[in-house]
NULUM-303074 format. One record per atom (N, C-alpha, C): x, y, z. Coordinates in steps of 0.2 Angstrom, whole numbers, padded with zeros to 4 digits, always signed. Layout:
XYZ;...
***
This chain:
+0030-0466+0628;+0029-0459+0630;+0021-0459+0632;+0020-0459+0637;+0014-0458+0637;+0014-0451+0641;+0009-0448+0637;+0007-0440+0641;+0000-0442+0639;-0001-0437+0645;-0010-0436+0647;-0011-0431+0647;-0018-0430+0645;-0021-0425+0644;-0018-0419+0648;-0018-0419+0656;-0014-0416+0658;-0008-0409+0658;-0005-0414+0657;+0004-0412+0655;+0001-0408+0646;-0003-0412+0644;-0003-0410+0637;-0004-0401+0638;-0011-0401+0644;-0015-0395+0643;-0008-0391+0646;-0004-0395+0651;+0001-0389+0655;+0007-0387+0648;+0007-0391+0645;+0011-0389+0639;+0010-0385+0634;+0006-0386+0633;+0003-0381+0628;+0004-0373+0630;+0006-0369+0624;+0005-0362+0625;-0001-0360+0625;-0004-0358+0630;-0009-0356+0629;-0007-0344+0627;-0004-0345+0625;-0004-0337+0624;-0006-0340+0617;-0002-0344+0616;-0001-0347+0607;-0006-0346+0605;-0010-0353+0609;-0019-0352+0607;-0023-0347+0606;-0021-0342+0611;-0026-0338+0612;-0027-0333+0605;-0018-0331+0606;-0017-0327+0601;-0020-0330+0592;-0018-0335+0592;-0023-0341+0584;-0029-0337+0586;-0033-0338+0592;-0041-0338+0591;-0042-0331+0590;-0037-0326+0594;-0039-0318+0589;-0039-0318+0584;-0033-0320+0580;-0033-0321+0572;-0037-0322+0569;-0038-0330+0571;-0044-0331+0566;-0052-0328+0567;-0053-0324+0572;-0059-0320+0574;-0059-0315+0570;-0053-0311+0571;-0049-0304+0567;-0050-0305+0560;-0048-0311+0557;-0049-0312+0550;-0056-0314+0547;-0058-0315+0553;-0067-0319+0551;-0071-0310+0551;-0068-0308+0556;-0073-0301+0557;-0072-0298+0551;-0065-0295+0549;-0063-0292+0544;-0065-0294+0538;-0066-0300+0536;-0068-0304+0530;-0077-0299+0529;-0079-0302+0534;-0087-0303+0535;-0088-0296+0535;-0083-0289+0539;-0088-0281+0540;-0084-0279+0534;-0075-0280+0534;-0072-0274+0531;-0070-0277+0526;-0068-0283+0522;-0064-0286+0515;-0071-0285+0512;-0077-0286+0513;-0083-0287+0508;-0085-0280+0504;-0086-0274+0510;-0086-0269+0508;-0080-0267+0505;-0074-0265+0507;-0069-0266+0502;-0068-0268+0495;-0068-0274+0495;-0069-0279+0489;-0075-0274+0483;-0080-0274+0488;-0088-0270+0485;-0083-0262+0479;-0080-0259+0485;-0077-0253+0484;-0072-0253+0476;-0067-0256+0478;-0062-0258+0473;-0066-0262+0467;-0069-0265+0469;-0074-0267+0462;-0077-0264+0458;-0081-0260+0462;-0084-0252+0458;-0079-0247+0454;-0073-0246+0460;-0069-0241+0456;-0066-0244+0448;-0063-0249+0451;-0061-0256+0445;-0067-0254+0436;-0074-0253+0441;-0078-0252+0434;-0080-0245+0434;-0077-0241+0438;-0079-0233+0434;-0072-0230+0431;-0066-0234+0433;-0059-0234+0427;-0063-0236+0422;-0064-0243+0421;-0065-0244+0414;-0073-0242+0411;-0074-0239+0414;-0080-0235+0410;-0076-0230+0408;-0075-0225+0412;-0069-0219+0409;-0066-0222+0403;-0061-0227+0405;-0055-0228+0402;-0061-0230+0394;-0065-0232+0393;-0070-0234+0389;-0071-0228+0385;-0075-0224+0388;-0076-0216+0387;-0070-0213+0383;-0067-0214+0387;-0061-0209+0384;-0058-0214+0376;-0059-0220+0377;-0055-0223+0371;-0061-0220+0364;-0067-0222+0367;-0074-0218+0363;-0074-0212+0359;-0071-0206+0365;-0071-0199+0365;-0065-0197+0359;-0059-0201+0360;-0053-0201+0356;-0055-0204+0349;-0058-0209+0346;-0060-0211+0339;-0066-0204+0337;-0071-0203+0341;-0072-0197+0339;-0070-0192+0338;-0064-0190+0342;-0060-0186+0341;-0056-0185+0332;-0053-0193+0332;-0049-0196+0326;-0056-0194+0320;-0062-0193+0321;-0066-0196+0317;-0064-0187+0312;-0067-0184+0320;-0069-0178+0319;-0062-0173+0314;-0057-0175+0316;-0050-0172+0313;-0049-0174+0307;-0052-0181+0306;-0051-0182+0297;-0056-0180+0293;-0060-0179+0296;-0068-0175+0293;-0065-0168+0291;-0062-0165+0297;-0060-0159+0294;-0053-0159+0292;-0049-0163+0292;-0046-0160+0285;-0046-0163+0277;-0052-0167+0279;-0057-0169+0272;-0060-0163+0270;-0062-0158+0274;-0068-0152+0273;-0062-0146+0270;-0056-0147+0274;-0051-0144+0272;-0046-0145+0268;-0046-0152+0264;-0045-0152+0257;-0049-0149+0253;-0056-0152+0252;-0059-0150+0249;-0060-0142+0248;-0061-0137+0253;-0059-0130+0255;-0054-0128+0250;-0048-0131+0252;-0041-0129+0246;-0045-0130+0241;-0046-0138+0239;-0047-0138+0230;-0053-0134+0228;-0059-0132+0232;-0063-0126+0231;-0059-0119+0226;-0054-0118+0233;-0052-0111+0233;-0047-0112+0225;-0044-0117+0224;-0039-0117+0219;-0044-0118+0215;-0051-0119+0213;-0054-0121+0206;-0059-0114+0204;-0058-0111+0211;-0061-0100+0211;-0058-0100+0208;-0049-0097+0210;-0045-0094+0208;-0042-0097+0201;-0042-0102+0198;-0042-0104+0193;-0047-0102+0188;-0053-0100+0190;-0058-0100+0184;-0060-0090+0188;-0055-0090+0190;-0055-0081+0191;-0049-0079+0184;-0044-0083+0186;-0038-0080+0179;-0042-0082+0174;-0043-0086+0172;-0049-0089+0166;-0051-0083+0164;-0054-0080+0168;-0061-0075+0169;-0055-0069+0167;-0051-0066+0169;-0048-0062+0169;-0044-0061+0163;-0041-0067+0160;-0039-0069+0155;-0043-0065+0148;-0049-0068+0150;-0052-0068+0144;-0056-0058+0145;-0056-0058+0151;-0059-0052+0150;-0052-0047+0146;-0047-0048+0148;-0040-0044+0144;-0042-0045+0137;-0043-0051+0135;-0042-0053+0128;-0050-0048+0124;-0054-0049+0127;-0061-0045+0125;-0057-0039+0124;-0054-0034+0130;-0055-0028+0132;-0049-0026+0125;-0043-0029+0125;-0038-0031+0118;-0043-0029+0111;-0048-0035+0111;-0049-0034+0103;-0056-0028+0102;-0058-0026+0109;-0062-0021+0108;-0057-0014+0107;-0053-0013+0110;-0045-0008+0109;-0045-0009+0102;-0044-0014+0099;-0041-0014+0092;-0046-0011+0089;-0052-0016+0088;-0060-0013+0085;-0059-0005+0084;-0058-0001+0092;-0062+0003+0092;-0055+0009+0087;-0050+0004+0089;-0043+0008+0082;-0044+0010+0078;-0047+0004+0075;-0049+0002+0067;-0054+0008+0065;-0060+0011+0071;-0064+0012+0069;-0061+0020+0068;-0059+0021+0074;-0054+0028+0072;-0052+0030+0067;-0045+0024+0065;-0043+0025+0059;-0047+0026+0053;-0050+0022+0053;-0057+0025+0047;-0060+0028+0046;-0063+0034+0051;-0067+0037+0052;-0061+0044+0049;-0055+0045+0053;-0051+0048+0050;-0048+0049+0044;-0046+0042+0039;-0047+0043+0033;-0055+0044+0031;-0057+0041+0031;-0064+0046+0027;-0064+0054+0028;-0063+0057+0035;-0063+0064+0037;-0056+0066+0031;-0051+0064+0032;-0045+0066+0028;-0047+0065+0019;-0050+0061+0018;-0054+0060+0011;-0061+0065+0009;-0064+0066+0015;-0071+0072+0014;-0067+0079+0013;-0060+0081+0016;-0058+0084+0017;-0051+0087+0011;-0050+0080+0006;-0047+0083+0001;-0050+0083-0004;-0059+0079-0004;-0062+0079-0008;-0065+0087-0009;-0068+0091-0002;-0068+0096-0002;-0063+0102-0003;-0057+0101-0002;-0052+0105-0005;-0052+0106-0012;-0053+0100-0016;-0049+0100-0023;-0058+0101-0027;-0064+0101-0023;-0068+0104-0026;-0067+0113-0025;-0066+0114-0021;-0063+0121-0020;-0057+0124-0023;-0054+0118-0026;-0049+0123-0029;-0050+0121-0036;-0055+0117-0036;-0058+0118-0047;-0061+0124-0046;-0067+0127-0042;-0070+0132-0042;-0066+0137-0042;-0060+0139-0037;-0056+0143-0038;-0051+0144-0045;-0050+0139-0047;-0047+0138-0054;-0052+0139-0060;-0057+0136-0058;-0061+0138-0064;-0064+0147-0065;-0064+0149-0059;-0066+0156-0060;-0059+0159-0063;-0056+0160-0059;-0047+0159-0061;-0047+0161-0069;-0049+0158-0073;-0047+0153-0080;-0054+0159-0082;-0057+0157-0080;-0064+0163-0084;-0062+0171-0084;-0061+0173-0077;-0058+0179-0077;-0055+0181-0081;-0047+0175-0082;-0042+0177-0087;-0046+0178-0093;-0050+0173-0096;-0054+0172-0101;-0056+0177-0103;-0061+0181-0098;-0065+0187-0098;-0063+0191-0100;-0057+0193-0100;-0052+0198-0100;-0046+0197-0107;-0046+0192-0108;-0042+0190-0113;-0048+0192-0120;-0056+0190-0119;-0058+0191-0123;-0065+0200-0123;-0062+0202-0118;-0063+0209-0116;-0069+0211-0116;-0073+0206-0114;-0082+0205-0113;-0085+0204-0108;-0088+0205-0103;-0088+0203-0097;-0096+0198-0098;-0094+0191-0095;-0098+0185-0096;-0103+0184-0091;-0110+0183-0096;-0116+0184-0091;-0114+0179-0084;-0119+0180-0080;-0118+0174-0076;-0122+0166-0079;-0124+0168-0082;-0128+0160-0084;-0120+0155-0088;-0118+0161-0092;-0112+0160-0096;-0107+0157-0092;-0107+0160-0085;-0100+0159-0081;-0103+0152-0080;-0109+0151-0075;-0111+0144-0072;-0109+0138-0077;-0110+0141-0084;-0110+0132-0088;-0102+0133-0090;-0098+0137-0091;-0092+0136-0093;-0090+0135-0087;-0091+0135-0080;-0088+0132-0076;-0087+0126-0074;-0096+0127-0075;-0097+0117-0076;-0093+0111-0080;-0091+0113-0086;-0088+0111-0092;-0081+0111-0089;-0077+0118-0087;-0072+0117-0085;-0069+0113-0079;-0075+0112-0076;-0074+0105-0069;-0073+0100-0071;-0078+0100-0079;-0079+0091-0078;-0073+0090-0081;-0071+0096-0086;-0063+0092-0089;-0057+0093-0083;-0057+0096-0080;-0055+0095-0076;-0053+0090-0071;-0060+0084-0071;-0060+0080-0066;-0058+0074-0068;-0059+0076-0078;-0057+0071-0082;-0051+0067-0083;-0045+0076-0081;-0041+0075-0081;-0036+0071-0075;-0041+0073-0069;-0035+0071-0063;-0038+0063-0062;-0044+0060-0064;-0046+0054-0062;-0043+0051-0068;-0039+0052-0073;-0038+0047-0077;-0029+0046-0078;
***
């Protein structure tokens, strides 16, 4: 077989050729104006997701921070409010129990005051009704013995008639 250069170059496609040397121009220009810019492009993007994506994972743990802080703020809030209202009934409790034995106290005092008033009051009675009894007794006397008795005579025989009197009811 011998071919020569010739026959070679009549054989060859030259569309074939041609077409190869657009390509690889096409792919040299592309590479060099638009792949590199491109490449530049999507590489930035690639790192402003992951700075986002970065941010956001960041923002989220603060977020988780922020949420257990407050319902740490708001347990504590509850057990606050349960350890008020616990030392309110406390308080409430005890103020009943005060206001109870001041009630009673001030019963007793009543009651007391009452029997004494009820004791001044038969004390007084029953000193009025010796004096009524004693003049009583004198008059009859007076009259039984048909004299009428000085006043000095009435004052001691009255005296005398109370204290036996007193002698008798107190013993």
């Amino acid at each position: 077989m011998n071919l020569e250069w010739g026959t070679i170059v009549k054989s060859i496609n030259w569309t074939f050729v041609f077409n190869l040397v657009n390509f690889v121009l096409l792919v040299w220009l592309l590479k060099r104006l638009l792949y590199r810019r491109a490449l530049a492009w999507l590489d930035a993007r690639r790192e402003r997701e992951e700075q986002r994506i970065t941010a956001a994972k960041e923002l989220e743990t603060k977020a988780q921070a922020l949420l257990k802080e407050s319902e740490e703020r708001l347990a504590r809030a509850n057990r606050r409010a349960q350890e008020i209202l616990s030392a309110a009934e406390a308080q409430a409790q005890e103020l009943l129990r005060q206001a109870r034995a001041e009630a009673r106290h001030q019963a007793q005092v009543i009651i007391r005051e009452a029997e004494e008033a009820a004791g001044r009051a038969k004390q007084e009675a029953l000193a009025e009704l010796k004096r009524a009894y004693a003049e009583l007794v004198i008059l009859g006397a007076s009259q039984v013995l048909a004299r009428e008795v000085r006043p000095e005579d009435h004052h001691r025989l009255l005296a005398e008639l109370t204290e036996r009197i007193d002698a008798r009811l107190l013993s």
